[in-house]
C-alpha positions in Angstrom: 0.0 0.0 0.0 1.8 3.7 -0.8 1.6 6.5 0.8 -0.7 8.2 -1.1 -3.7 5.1 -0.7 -3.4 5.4 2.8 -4.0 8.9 3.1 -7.0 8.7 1.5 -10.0 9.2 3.7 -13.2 7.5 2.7 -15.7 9.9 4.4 -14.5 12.4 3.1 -15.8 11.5 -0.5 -12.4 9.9 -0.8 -10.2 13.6 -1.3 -6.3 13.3 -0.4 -5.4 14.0 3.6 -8.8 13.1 5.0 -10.2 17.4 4.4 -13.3 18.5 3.7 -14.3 22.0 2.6 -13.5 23.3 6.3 -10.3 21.0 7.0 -11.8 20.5 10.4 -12.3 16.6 10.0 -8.2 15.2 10.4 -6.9 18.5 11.2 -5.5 21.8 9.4 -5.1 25.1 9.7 -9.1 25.5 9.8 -8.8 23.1 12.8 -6.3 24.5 14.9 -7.9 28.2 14.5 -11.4 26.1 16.0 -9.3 24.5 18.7 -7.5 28.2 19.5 -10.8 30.0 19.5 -12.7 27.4 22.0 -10.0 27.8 24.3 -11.1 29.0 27.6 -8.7 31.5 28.5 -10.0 31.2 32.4 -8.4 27.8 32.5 -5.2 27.3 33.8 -2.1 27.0 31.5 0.6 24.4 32.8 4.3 25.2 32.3 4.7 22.2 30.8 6.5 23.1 27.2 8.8 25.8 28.3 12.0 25.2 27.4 11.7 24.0 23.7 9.6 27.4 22.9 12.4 28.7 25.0 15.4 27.7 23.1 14.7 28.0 19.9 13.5 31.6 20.6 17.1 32.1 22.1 18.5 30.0 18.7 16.8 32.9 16.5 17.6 35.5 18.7 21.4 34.6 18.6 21.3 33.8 14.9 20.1 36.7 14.3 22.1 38.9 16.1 25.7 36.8 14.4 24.4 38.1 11.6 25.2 41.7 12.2 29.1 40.6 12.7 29.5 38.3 9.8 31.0 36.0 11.9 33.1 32.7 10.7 30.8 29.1 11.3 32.1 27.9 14.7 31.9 32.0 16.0 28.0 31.6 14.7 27.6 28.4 16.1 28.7 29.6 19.4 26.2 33.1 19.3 23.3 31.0 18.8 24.2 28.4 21.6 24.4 31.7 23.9 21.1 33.5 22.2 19.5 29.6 23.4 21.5 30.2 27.1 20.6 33.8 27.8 16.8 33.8 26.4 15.9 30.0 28.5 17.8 32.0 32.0 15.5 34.6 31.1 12.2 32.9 31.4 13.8 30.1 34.0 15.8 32.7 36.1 18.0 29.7 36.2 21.0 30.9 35.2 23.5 27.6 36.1 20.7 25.3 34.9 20.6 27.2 31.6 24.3 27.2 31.1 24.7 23.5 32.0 21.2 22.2 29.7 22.8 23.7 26.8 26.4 22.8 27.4 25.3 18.8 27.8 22.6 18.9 24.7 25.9 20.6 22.6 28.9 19.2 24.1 30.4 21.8 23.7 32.6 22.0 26.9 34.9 24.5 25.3 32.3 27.1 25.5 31.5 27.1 28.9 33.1 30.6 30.2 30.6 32.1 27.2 27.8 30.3 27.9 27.8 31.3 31.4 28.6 34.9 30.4 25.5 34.7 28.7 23.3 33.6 31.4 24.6 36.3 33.6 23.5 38.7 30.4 20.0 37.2 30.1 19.3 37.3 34.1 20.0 40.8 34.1 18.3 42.1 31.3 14.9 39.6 32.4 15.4 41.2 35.4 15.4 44.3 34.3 12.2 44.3 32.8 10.7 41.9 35.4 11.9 40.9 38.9 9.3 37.8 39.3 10.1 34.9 36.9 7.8 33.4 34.2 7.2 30.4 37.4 6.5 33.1 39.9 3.8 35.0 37.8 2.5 31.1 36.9 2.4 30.6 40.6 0.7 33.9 41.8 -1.8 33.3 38.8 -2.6 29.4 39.7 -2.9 30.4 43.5 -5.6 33.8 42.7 -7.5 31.0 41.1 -8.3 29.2 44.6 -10.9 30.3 46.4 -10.1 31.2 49.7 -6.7 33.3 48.6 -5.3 36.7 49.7 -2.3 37.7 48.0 0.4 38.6 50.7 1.6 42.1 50.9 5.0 43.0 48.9 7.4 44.5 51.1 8.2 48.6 49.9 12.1 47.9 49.4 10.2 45.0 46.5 8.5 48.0 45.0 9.3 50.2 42.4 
């Protein structure tokens, strides 16, 4: 059997990938934009998923930014590993853990004293725009959700 006879759906009047006029019966772009829309943004969001998102944001980020110095293949190679290291401390505020995850997914134990550098970078400029990490505003948001919760006070020296 090929490829192509199995994708053929028979309720679907037999058309190629199982679609009818919608694309809502095996999936699609019409499907996903149903799924998006009946989301119930009330419902809680688990963290689960973070760090892929994470570092390939950080990959395009660092790619991008090699660009501007028209650096040679390992120098590129290297900007992108610490675009992926700065951009996952900055959502994780995990700056060791950062280093460390890209360092064994790479093995690239050369570039640890730059990757490390980088995570310093990323924790200050995430702090910088936010002191509370993308956990502690998933916390404080999960917690607001039970019923019988008062926020605690933030101390003034926490305030800006």
């Amino acid at each position: 059997m090929t490829l192509e006879t199995r994708r053929v759906c028979v309720e679907c009047d037999g058309k190629v990938g199982g679609r009818d006029g919608a694309g809502l019966r095996r999936g699609g772009p019409a499907r996903a934009a149903v799924r998006i829309a009946q989301h119930d943004p009330a419902a809680p969001v688990v963290a689960a998923g973070i760090f892929a998102p994470a570092l390939s944001a950080g990959a395009a980020i660092g790619g991008f930014i090699a660009q501007w110095f028209e650096p040679s293949r390992g120098q590129f190679n290297l900007l992108v590993l610490a675009g992926m290291t700065a951009f996952l401390t900055g959502v994780t505020r995990s700056p060791f853990t950062s280093a460390i995850l890209v360092l064994e997914m790479t093995d690239r134990h050369s570039a640890i004293f730059q990757l490390m550098y980088a995570a310093m970078m990323g924790y200050l400029i995430a702090f910088a725009f936010d002191r509370k990490s993308y956990y502690e505003r998933m916390k404080l948001r999960f917690l607001s959700m039970l019923p019988n919760y008062t926020p605690e006070p933030v101390p003034e020296e926490e305030q800006f």
